[in-house]
Structures are given as C-alpha cells and as structure tokens.
VEXLUMLO-11072 format. One record per residue (C-alpha): x, y, z. Coordinates in steps of 0.5 Angstrom, whole numbers, m for minus. Layout:
BEGIN
{site {X,Y,Z}};
...
REM end
This chain:
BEGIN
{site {0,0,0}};
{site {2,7,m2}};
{site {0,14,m1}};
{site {2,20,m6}};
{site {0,27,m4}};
{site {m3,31,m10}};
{site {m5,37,m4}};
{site {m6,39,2}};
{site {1,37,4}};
{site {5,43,8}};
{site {m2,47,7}};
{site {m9,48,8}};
{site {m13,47,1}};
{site {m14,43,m6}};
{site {m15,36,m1}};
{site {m13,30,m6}};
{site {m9,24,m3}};
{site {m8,18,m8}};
{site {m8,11,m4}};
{site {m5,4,m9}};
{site {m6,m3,m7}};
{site {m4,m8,m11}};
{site {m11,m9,m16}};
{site {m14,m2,m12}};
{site {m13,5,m13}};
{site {m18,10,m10}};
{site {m17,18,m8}};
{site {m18,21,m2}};
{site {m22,27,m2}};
{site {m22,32,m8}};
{site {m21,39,m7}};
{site {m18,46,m9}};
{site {m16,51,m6}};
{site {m17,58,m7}};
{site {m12,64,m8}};
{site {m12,71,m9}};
{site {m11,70,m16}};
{site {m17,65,m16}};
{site {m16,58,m15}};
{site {m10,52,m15}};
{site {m12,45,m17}};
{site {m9,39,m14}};
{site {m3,37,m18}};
{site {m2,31,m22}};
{site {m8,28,m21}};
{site {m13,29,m28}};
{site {m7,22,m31}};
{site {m10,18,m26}};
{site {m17,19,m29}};
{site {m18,12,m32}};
{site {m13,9,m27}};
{site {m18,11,m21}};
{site {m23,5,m18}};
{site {m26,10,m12}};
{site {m27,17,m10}};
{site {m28,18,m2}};
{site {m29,23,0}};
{site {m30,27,8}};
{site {m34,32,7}};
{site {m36,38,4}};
{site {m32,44,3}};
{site {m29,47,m3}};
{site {m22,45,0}};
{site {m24,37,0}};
{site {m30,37,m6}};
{site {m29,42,m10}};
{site {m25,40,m16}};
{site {m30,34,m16}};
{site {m33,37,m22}};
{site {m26,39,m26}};
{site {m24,31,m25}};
{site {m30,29,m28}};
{site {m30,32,m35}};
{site {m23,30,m34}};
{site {m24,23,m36}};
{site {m26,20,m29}};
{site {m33,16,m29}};
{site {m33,11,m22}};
{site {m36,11,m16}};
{site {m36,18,m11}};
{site {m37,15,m5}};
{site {m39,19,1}};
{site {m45,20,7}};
{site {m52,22,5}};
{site {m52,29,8}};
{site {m44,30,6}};
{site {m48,29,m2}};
{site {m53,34,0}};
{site {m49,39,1}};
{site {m44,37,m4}};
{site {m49,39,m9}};
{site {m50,46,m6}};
{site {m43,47,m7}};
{site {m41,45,m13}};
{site {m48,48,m17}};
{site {m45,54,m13}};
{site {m39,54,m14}};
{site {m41,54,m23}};
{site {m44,59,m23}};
{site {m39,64,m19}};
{site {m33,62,m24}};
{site {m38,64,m29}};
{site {m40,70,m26}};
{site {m31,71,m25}};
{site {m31,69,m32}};
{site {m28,62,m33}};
{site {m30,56,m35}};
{site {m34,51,m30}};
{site {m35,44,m33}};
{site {m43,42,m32}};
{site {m43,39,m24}};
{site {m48,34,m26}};
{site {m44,29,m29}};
{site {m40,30,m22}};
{site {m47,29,m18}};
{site {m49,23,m22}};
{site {m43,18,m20}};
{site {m44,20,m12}};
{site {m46,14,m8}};
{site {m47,15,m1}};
{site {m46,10,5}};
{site {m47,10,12}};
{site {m43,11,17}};
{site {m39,4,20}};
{site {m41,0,14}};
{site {m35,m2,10}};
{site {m35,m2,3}};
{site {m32,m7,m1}};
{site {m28,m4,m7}};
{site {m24,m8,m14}};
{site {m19,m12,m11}};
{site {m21,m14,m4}};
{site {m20,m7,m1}};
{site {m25,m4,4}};
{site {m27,2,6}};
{site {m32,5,12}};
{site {m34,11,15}};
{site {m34,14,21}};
{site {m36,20,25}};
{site {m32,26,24}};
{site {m35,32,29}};
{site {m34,37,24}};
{site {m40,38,20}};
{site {m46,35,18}};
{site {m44,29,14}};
{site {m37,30,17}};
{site {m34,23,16}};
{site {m25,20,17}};
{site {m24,14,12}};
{site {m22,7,15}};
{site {m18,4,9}};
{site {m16,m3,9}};
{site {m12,m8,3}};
{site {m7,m13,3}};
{site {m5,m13,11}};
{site {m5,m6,11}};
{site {m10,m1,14}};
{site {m9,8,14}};
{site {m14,12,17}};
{site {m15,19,14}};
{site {m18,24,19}};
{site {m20,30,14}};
{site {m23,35,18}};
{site {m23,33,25}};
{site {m26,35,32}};
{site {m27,31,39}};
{site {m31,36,42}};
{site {m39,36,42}};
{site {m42,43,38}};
{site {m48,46,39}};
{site {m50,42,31}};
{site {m47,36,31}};
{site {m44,31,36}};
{site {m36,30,38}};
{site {m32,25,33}};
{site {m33,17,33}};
{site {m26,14,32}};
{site {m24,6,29}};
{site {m22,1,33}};
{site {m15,2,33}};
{site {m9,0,31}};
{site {m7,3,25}};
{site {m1,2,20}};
{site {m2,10,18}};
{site {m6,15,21}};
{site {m6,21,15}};
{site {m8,28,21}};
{site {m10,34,20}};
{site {m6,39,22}};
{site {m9,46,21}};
{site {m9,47,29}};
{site {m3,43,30}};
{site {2,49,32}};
{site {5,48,40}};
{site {2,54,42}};
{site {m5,52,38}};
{site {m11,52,43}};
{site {m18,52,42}};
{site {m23,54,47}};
{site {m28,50,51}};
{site {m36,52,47}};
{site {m37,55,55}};
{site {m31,59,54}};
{site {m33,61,47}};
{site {m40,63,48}};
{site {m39,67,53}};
{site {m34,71,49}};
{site {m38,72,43}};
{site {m43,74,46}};
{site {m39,79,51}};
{site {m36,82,45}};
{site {m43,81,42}};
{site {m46,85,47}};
{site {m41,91,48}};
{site {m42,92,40}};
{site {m49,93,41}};
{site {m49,97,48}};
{site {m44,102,43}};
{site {m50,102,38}};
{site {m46,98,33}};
{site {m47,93,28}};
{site {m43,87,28}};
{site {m41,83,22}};
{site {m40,76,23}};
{site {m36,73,17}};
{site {m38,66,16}};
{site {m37,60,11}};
{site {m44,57,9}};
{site {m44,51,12}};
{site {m43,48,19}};
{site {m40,55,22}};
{site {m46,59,20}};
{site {m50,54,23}};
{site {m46,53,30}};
{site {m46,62,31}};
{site {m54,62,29}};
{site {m55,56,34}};
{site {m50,60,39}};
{site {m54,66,39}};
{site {m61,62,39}};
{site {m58,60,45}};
{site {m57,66,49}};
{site {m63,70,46}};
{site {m64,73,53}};
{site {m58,76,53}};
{site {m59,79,46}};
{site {m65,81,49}};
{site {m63,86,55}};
{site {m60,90,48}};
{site {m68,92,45}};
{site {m71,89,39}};
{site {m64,85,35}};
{site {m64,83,29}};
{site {m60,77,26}};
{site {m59,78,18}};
{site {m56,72,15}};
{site {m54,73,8}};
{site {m52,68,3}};
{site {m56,63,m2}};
{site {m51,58,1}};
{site {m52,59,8}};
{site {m60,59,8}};
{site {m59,52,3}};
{site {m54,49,8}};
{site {m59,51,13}};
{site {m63,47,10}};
{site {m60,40,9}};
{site {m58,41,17}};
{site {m65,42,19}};
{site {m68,36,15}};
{site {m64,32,20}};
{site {m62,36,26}};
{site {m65,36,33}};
{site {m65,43,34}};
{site {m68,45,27}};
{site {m65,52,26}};
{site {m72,55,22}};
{site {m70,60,18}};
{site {m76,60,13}};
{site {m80,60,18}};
{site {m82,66,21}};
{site {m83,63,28}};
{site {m76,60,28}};
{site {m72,60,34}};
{site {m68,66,31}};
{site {m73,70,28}};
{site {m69,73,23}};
{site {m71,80,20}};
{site {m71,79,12}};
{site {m71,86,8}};
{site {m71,85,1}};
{site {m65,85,m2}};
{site {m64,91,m6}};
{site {m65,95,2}};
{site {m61,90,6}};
{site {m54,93,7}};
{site {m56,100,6}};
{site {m62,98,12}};
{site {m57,95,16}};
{site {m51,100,16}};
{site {m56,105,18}};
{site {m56,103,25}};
{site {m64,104,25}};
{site {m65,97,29}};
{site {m59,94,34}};
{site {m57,88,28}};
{site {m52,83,28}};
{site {m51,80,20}};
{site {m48,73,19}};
{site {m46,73,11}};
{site {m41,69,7}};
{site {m36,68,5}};
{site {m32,67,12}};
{site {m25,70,9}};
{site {m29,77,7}};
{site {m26,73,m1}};
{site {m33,73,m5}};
{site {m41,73,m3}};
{site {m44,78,2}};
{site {m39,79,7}};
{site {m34,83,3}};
{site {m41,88,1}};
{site {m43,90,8}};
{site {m35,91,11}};
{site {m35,96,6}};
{site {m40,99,8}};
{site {m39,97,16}};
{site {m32,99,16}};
{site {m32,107,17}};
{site {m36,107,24}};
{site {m33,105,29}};
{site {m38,103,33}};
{site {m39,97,29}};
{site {m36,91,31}};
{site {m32,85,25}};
{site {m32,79,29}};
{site {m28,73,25}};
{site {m30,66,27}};
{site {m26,62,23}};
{site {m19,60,20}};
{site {m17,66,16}};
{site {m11,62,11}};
{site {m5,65,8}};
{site {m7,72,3}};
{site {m15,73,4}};
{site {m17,80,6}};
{site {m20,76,13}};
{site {m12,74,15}};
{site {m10,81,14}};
{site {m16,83,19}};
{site {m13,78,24}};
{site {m6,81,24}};
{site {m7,87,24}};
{site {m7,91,17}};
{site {m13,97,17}};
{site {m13,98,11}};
{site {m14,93,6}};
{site {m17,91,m1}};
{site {m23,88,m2}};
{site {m26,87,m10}};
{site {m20,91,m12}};
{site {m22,97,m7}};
{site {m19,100,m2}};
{site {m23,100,5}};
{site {m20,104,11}};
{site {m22,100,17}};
{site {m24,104,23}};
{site {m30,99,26}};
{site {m27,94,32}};
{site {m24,88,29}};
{site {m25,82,34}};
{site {m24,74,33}};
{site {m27,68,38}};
{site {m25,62,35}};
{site {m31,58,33}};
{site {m26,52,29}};
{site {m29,46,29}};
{site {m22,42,28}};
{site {m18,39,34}};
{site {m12,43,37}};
{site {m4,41,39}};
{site {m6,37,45}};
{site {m13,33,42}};
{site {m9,31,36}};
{site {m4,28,40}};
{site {m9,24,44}};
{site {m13,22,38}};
{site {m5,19,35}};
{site {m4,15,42}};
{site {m13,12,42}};
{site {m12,10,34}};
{site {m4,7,36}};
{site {m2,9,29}};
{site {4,6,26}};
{site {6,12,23}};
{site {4,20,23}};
{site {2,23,16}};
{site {1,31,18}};
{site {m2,34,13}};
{site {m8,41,12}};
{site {m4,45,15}};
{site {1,50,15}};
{site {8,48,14}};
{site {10,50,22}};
{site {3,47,24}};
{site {5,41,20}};
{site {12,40,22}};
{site {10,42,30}};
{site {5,36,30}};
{site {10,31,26}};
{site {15,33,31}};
{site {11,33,38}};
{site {8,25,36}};
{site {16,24,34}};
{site {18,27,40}};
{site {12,26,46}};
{site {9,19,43}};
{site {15,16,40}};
{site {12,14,34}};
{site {14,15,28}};
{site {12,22,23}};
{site {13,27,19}};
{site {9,33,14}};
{site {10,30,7}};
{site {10,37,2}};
{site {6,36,m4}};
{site {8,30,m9}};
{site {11,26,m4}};
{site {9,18,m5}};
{site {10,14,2}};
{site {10,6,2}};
{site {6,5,9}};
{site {10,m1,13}};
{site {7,m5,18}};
{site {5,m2,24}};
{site {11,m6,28}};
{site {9,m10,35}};
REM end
C-alpha cells in the first residue's frame, strides 16, 4: 500500500491523496483551494482519470469536494462514495461553485456528471472495493455528514481524519474514532502549532456573546463573516442559545446572508434535532428578511441593533465583502472573525492586523473593532496527540496544515509518542509499512 500527496501537503487547501494497493486504487477527497489570483487544483491527479477504482470523500468544503466536477469532465467516470447529508451539501456546493466561476468569468464544466457518480454510505458500513480493498466511515464531528475514512487492503490499514473535531458542537456530536491499531494515520493539522489551543464551547460562547454585547450597547452592528456550511449553523445556534441575552439589548435583528448558507441550513434542518427554521417566521432565531436591494443600506444605517452573519467567511466573495464595505468606517461597529483565515485572504490581514485592505480591487480603511473568537471546529496540539495515542498508529502523516503547524505536530508525535511522523510536502509518494508489534 501507497499514498501519493496530490494536495493538502504543507497547506491548507486542494485535499486530494492517492492511495494504491495491488488491483486497487482510489482517491481521498478531491478538492481545490482558493487564492487571491483565484483557484489552485490539486497536481498531477487528471493522469489518474482512467486509473482510479474510487472516489472517498469526508465531506463537503470546497478544499476536499471542490474539483469534483473538473475530475470528471477530465476523464473519470467510477463511483464517489460519501455520506447522505455530505452528498446533499455537495450538490449546493459544486452548482454554486459553477456558477461563481461563471460570473468570474472561467470556464466551469457541468456539476451534473459529477453528481450522478456520488453513491452514498453509512456510517460504520464497510464497502467492499475492485480487489479485495474495503472502506468505512466514521463520524468525524466536523460538520454535518463529516465522516474519516477507514481503508484497508493487503494487510494493511490507513485512516484518513479529513477534517476532525473531538469536542461536542451545538450542531453535531464529537467524532467517533475506529478500532485502532492502524498501520498509517494521515491527520490534519490546521491547529497542529504548539501554541495552537482551541477554546471549550463555554468558553467560546461567553466570549462572542460579551464582544456581541459591547458592540451593540455601543449602537454598533456586528458582522460575523461565516462559511455557509457548518459554521454558520454553529453561530446561529449559539446566538438561538442565548436569545435572552441578546434581548437586554432591544428588539436585535439577526441578517443572515447568502443563498449557500440558507440551502446549507436547510440539509442541517431536515435531520438535526434542534432545527435552526429560518424560513419560517417562528423559527428559534426569528430572523429579519429585508429585501435584497435594501439590505445592507438598511442594516448599515444602525436604525435597528443587527447582527449579520454572511458569507463567505474569508471576506473573499459572497455577501461579507459587501457589508464590511459599508460597515468598516464607523467605529461602533463590530467584525468579528469566527474561523481559520488562510494565508493572502482579506480575512487573514484583518487577524494580523492591517487596517486598510483590498476588497474587489477597492481600497477599505477599517475603522469599525475587528475581534476573533474561534468557533474552529477542528481538534488542536494537544487533541491530536490523544487522538495519535487511541488510534495507535504505525506512522503519522501530518497534512492540511501550515508548514509550521504540520511539522510542530510531526514532531511533537515523534518526539512525545515515539511513533514514527512526518509532513510530507505536495508530490510525496509514501510506502505504508506494517505497524510494528
């Protein structure tokens, strides 16, 4: 058994790992990643169209689904295998995706060819692949339909985290790990750093909802830049959650923006215990609908107390570049960043403080509070290292994450576990041995 890194080695972005096994060989993930200049595609993969038995995938962001449709219309015509509510939110996705690249003005093949090849599994259920090699699924905690990847031929085993949380959400519960040992554990390391700490959800909600608070005893808005699915959710279930505070502030308005987050919202609903109802006008949050052409003139006037969740949650595209531009100049209002801002996005300088940046080619002097609570629904340092020791892996490949990040996780599992790691870059072709005993 082999691994070839096609992306996500030493970044966060463009997930694509190749796996070979003597009469099999599938893909993990199939994403893109996107960049100032627009988007970068996972390397060397489209040679391996007519090559691939399988397609697994975690679940659905635009860094592990998002060149599914590319893949396709490149040659590749088996199964892509994933959970139930990862296809529905796959489907949201990509047919969003076309049409953005449309409007940008590239080239978007048809989503559809992509979309008839899904086949969905269950979690726990091993699938059987073309020589012998089997797959299952197993809860992740990321986001809805979040699933690692159990794969097993010839002797040999790997697990693939994608994207992995261990701590319960208000949306979904915590992951649900195999029965270790492994021979290889591939883990994502977007919080891997040392100094890398996530907060509990106590924690967290009581300082949004202070920073929250401040802002709006200021008569400021706030703008809570937010990806359409999973995060948005978790924030409007956190603000649902403490509605009577929100109420000591007067009749607040909560704006949620974006066709991508009301259709994510609406997979989430249809199985979720605590449906978040927002077409309906007796939904938890109760949220205001202005009509479009008013909306953001409306809400930057301060007539009512607002808080506007919008995508996309870099402040690289949909609504939340719109309304910081208009939001930006009064200080009394509030931007408050609720997730991992990569590298060159409007978003990341925020977080390290420029203020004065380019949004659509035009530039926006920020005067409004720029504040951060981290509503990351990835595990961190020490989680990962706990989640290394329960699987009991043979090796460690560190991978979606920084190159800092990736190599202060290798290390640290090396170093702590003494077990053997590394952050392979992009183009690495690994040779999983047994896991020794």
């Amino acid at each position: 058994m082999s691994v070839r890194f096609h992306g996500s080695g030493l970044e966060v972005g463009r997930s694509a790992i190749s796996v070979s096994v003597p009469g099999t060989r599938l893909l993990l993930d199939c994403g893109l990643k996107l960049v100032p200049e627009g988007e970068e595609h996972p390397l060397a993969l489209d040679e391996l169209t007519g090559e691939l038995d399988a397609v697994l995938v975690s679940h659905a962001h635009l860094d592990h689904v998002g060149y599914l449709s590319d893949f396709v219309a490149a040659g590749y015509h088996n199964p892509i295998y994933m959970t139930e509510q990862t296809a529905r939110l796959t489907r949201l996705l990509l047919e969003d995706s076309a049409k953005v690249r449309e409007i940008l003005g590239h080239h978007s093949p048809d989503p559809g060819p992509a979309l008839d090849l899904i086949q969905h599994v269950r979690l726990e259920e091993e699938v059987r692949l073309p020589g012998g090699t089997t797959f299952s699924a197993h809860q992740a905690g990321h986001i809805p339909g979040a699933a690692g990847l159990l794969v097993r031929g010839r002797g040999r085993s790997i697990f693939y985290t994608g994207d992995i949380c261990t701590r319960k959400l208000h949306t979904i519960p915590p992951a649900e790990l195999p029965q270790g040992p492994v021979d290889c554990l591939i883990l994502e390391s977007t919080y891997g750093g040392l100094s890398d700490v996530l907060p509990t959800i106590e924690t967290r909600d009581r300082a949004f909802m202070e920073m929250i608070g401040t802002a709006l005893e200021r008569r400021g808005t706030v703008l809570v830049p937010s990806f359409a699915v999973g995060r948005s959710q978790e924030v409007m279930l956190t603000l649902h959650e403490h509605k009577k505070e929100l109420l000591h502030h007067g009749n607040v308005r909560v704006v949620p923006c974006g066709g991508m987050l009301f259709g994510a919202t609406k997979v989430y609903d249809k199985e979720a215990k605590r449906p978040i109802g927002l077409d309906t006008k007796n939904g938890p949050l109760s949220p205001i609908h202005i009509p479009k052409n008013r909306r953001i003139e409306k809400v930057a006037s301060g007539e009512f107390p607002t808080i506007v969740i919008a995508t996309a949650g870099m402040l690289t595209g949909g609504s939340s570049p719109r309304y910081l531009r208009h939001l930006a100049g009064d200080s009394r209002n509030l931007i408050l960043i609720v997730g991992y801002q990569a590298e060159g996005t409007p978003g990341r300088e925020l977080l390290d403080g420029s203020r004065r940046i380019m949004i659509d080619g035009q530039q926006v002097d920020i005067k409004a509070e720029v504040g951060f609570v981290s509503f990351s629904s990835h595990t961190y340092h020490e989680q990962s290292l706990s989640l290394v020791q329960d699987l009991s892996p043979g090796t460690v490949l560190c991978n979606h994450g920084e190159p800092l990040k990736c190599a202060e996780l290798a290390s640290a599992v090396e170093e702590r576990l003494g077990i053997k790691a590394s952050a392979p870059p992009n183009g690495t072709m690994i040779r999983v041995a047994a896991r020794p005993t």
